[in-house]
KEMAR-489241 format. One line per 5 residues: number of its first residue (from 1); their letters; for each residue x, y, z of C-alpha. Coordinates in steps of 0.02 Angstrom, whole numbers, plus 50000, padded with zeros to 5 digits. Example, Ala and Ser with C-alpha at 12.3 -4.5 7.8 and 13.67 -1.06 7.14 Angstrom:
1	AS	50615:49775:50390 | 50684:49947:50357
# end
This chain:
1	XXXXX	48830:50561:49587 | 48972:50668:49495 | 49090:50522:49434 | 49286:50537:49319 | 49371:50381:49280
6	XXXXX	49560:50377:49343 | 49711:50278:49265 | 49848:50213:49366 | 49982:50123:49297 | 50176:50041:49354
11	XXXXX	50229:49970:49509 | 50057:50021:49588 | 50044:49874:49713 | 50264:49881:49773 | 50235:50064:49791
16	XXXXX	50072:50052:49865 | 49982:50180:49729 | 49844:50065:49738 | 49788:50077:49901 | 49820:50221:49935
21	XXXXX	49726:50276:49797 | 49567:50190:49886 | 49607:50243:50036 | 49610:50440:49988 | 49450:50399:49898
26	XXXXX	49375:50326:50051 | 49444:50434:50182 | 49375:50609:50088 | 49200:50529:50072 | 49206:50483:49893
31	XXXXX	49166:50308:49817 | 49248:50187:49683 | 49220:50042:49568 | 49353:49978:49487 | 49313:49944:49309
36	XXXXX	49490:49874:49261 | 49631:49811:49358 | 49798:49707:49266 | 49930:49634:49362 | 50127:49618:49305
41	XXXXX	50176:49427:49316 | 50340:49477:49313 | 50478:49597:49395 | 50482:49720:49225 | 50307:49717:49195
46	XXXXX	50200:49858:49269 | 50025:49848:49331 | 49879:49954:49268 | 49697:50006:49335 | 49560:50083:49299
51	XXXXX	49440:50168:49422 | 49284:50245:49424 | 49269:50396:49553 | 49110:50465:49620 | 49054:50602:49742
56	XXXXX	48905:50679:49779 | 48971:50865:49766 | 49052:50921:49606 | 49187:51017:49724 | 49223:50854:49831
61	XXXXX	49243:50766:49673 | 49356:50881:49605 | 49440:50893:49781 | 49468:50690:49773 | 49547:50704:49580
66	XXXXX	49648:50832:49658 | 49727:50744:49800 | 49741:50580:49676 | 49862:50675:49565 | 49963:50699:49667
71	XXXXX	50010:50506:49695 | 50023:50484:49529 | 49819:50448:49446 | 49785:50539:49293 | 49628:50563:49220
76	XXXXX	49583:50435:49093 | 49491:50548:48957 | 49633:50642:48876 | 49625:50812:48844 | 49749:50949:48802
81	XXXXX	49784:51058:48959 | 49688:51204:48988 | 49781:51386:48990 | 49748:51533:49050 | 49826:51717:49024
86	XXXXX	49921:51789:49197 | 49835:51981:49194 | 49992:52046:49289 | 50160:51996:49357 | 50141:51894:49516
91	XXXXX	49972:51848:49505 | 49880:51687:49410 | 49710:51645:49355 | 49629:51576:49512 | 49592:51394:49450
96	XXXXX	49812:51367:49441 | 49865:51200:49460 | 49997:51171:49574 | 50130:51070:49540 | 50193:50915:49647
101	XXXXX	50394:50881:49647 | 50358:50720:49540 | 50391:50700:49352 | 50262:50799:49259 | 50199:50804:49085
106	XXXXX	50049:50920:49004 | 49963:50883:48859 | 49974:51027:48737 | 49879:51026:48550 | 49907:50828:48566
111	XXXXX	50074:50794:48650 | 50147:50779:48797 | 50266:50902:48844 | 50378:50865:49002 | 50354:51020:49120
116	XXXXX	50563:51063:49137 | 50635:51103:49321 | 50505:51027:49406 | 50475:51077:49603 | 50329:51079:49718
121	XXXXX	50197:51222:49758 | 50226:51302:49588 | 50130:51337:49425 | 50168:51272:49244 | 50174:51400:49110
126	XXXXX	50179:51372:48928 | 50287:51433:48780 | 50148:51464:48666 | 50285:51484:48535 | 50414:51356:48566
131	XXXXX	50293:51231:48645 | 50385:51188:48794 | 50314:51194:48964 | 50409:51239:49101 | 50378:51255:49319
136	XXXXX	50374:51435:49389 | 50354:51497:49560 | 50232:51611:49578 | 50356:51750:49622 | 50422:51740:49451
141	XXXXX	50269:51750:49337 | 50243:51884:49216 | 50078:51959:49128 | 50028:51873:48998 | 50126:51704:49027
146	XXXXX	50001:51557:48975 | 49972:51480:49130 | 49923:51292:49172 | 49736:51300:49251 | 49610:51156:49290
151	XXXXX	49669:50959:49308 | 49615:50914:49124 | 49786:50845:49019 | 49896:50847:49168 | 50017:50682:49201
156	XXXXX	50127:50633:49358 | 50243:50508:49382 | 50310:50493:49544 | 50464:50398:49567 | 50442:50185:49589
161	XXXXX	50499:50091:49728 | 50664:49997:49680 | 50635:49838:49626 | 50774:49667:49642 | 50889:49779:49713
166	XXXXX	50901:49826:49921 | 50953:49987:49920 | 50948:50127:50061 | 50817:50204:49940 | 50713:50061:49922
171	XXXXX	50586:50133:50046 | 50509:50309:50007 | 50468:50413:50165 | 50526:50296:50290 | 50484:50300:50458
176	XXXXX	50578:50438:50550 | 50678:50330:50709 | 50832:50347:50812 | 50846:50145:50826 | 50890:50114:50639
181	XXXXX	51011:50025:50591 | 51163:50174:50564 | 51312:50070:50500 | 51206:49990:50371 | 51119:50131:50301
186	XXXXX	51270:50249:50305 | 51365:50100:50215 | 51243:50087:50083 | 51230:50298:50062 | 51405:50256:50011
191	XXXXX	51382:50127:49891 | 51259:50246:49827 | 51366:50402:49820 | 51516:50313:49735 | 51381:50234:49595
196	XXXXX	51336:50408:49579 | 51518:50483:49557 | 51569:50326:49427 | 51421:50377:49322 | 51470:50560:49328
201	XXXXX	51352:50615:49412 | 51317:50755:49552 | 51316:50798:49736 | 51259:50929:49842 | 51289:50954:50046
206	XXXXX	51156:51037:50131 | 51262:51098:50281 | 51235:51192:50440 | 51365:51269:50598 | 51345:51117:50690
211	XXXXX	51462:51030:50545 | 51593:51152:50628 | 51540:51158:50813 | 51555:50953:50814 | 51757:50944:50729
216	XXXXX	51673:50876:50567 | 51740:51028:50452 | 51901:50938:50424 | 51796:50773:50358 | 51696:50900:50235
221	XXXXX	51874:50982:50174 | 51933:50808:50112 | 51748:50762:50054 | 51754:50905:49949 | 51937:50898:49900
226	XXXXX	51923:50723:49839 | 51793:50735:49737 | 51646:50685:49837 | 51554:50853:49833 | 51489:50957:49677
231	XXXXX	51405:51102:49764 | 51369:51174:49945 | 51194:51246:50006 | 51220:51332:50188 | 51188:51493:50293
236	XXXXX	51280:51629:50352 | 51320:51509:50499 | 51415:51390:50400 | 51535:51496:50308 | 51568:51590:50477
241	XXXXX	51630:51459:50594 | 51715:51370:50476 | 51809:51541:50422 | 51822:51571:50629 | 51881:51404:50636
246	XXXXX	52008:51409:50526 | 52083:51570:50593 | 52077:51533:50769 | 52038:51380:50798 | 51855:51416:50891
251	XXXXX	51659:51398:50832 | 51565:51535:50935 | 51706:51563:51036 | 51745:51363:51084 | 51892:51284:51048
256	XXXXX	51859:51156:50938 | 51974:51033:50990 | 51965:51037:51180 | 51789:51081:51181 | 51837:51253:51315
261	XXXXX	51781:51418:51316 | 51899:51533:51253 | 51924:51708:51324 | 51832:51832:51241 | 51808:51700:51116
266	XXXXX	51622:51776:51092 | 51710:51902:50969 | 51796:51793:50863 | 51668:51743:50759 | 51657:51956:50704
271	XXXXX	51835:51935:50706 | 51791:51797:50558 | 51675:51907:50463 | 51786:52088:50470 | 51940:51979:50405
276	XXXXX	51833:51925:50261 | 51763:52111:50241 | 51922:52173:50220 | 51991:52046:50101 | 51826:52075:49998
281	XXXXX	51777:51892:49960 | 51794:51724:50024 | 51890:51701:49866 | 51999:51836:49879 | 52029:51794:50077
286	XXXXX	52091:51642:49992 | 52211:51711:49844 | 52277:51849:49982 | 52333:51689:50092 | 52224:51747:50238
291	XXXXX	52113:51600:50236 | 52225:51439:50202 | 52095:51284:50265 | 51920:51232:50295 | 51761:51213:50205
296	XXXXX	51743:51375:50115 | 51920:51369:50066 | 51909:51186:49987 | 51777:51248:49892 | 51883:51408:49819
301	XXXXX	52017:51290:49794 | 51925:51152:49697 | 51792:51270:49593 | 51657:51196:49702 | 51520:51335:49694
306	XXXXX	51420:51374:49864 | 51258:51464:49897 | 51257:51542:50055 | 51056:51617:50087 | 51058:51743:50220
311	XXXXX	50933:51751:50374 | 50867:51893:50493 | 50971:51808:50613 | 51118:51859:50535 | 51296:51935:50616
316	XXXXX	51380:52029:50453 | 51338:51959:50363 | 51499:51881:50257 | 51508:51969:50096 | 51472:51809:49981
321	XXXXX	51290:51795:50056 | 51137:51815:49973 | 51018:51935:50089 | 50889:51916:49950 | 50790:51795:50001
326	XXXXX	50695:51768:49803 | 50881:51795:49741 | 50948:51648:49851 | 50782:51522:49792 | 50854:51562:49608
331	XXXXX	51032:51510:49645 | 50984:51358:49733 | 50853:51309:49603 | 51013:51336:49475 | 51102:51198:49539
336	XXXXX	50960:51064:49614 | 50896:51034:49454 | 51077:50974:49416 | 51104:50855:49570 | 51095:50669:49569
341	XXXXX	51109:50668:49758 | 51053:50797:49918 | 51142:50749:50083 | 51066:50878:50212 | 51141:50899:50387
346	XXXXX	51110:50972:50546 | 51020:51107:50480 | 50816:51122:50488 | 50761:51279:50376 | 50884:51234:50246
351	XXXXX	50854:51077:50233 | 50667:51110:50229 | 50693:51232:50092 | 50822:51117:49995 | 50685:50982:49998
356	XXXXX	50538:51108:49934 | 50641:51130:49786 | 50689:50969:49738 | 50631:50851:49590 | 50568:50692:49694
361	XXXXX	50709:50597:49575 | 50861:50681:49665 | 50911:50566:49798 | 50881:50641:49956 | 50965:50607:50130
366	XXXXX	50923:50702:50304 | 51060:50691:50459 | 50996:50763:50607 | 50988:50744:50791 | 50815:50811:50804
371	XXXXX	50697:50695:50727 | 50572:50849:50699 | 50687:50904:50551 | 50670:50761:50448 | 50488:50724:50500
376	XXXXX	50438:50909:50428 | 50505:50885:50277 | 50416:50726:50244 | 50281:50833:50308 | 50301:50963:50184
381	XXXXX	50304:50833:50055 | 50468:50782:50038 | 50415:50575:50027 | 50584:50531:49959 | 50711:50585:50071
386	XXXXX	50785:50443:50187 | 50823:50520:50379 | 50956:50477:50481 | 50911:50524:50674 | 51104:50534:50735
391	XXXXX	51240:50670:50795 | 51331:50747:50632 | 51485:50716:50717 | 51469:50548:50719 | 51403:50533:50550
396	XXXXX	51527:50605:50432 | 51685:50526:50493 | 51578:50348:50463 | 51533:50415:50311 | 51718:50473:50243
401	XXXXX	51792:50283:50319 | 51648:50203:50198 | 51676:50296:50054 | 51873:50240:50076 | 51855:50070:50150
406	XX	51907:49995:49983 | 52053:50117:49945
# end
């Protein structure tokens, strides 16, 4: 039998570490002995195990450590990570480890060094030279980076359960369902938000059309104009309808407010996107006095920056989007590493994407009507985002009334 001794150590029976730990042992045909296993008495004390892992197969066993890592079990023989020299750009020794979206450390030449702007399905490289260590898609590795290789000196942390307190994040990757209690958890992503915005802390909206196509752009203007909102992550979509909206009252050519077809309205949403062509900018739409309300104009207004990541779907597209796809990662990744909060709505690939670049600290919450959105993003690893199976248009305007109920 191949065998490595595994630590775990915190919450590990509230967050369920434990068993899961046994359970992914178990399930991939590995065994276990526990060799050590303290309980905390008390609320601030943390638990800690040892266990003994065994395998039959070398590659199984190495297959098991792998999967265990990425809950949160770290080997229990320290050693400094192992590196390994990228031979050209784009390309990494074949033996990369890949990260998880959960607090990471590496031990380099005896310390740990915390792996900085953290995110899933990447690689850790290592300033040789400033000993720092720091998360890299694999897009954006060069030759001769030092690159993070094996699972020797590698530590997550993924984020504990809550304890004392009942909070709307008290439960990571909770069941996906259209029969949960909406009222309570939207009141408590309040309570949240304004703890957040006392502290000083950050927001981001991950937004899609349907924000517009529902009336709800009006909601996000005053969410963004007092205060509520730090940055904006959307499509082409977005921007376009709101900009349509706010010119001519339509979304795809239906009047918001009665919810009728307007004629020829099919061209107003080109009509949008040449009015912002010719003004140059969203911005400069705004300083001309062509665009004078909505979402993209609350953002010019209040110096609330906005990504907008083009698709192939595309009509235009508006001159502010990003139709580089690696470009548009980059400015996302800018700003998630500087949230506190991600409230993603109506909107499937962004959301998805949002989530893939996330820390698993950031607060995460997904609105949607189609309970597939927020199930593939647990799917895709996103454990700590709390969904929210409703219509957007219902949503915000609870939302908003919450986060003023005591004004």
């Amino acid at each position: 039998m191949n065998t490595r001794e595994v630590e775990l150590s915190g919450h590990i029976i509230d967050s369920l570490m434990l068993p899961r730990t046994l359970d992914i042992i178990m399930d991939m045909g590995g065994d276990f002995k526990i060799i050590e296993f303290k309980i905390g008495k008390r609320k601030t004390d943390i638990s800690k195990a040892r266990i003994l892992v065994s395998a039959h197969k070398r590659d199984l066993l190495n297959e098991i450590l792998d999967e265990l890592s990425e809950i949160g079990a770290s080997i229990a023989e320290i050693k400094d990570a192992q590196l390994k020299e990228s031979e050209k750009d784009r390309v990494v020794p074949s033996e990369f480890y890949s990260t998880t979206n959960h607090t990471t450390h590496i031990r380099y030449q005896g310390e740990w060094l915390l792996v900085e702007d953290i995110e899933m399905d990447c690689m850790i490289v290592v300033d040789t030279h400033n000993q720092k260590a720091y998360c890299r898609p694999i897009g954006r590795i060069k030759q001769g980076e030092m690159v993070v290789v094996g699972r020797e000196g590698i530590r997550v942390t993924p984020p504990e359960r809550p304890r004392g307190k009942k909070g709307v994040f008290e439960f990571m990757g909770s069941d996906v369902s259209s029969e949960k209690p909406i009222m309570s958890i939207i009141n408590k992503i309040a309570t949240e938000i304004k703890e957040i915005k006392e502290k000083g802390g950050k927001i981001a909206i991950v937004g899609g059309p349907a924000i517009v196509h529902t009336g709800s752009a009006p909601i996000m203007s005053k969410m963004i104009r007092e205060g509520y909102i730090d940055v904006i992550f959307a499509g082409n979509a977005l921007a376009t309808h709101d900009i349509e909206n706010a010119l001519l009252g339509t979304s795809l050519g239906i009047c918001v407010k009665s919810g009728e077809a307007v004629a020829r309205g099919h061209r107003h949403h080109i009509n949008a996107i040449n009015e912002i062509n010719k003004a140059g900018s969203i911005k400069k739409a705004v300083e001309k006095g062509v665009l004078k309300e909505g979402i993209m104009y609350e953002c010019v207004k209040n110096d609330i920056p906005f990504v907008l990541a083009g698709s192939i779907r595309d009509d235009g597209p508006l001159p502010d989007v990003i139709t580089d796809v690696i470009e548009a990662q980059d400015a996302m990744r800018k700003y998630a590493q500087e949230v506190d909060m991600v409230i993603m709505i109506a909107t499937m690939l962004h959301s998805i994407a949002t989530g893939n670049i996330l820390p698993s600290q950031v607060k995460s919450i997904c609105v949607d009507i189609n309970p597939a959105t927020v199930t593939k993003l647990a799917d895709r690893g996103s454990a700590q985002v709390v969904s929210i199976v409703t219509d957007v248009g219902a949503f915000l305007p609870i939302l908003y009334n919450q986060l003023n109920a005591d004004k």
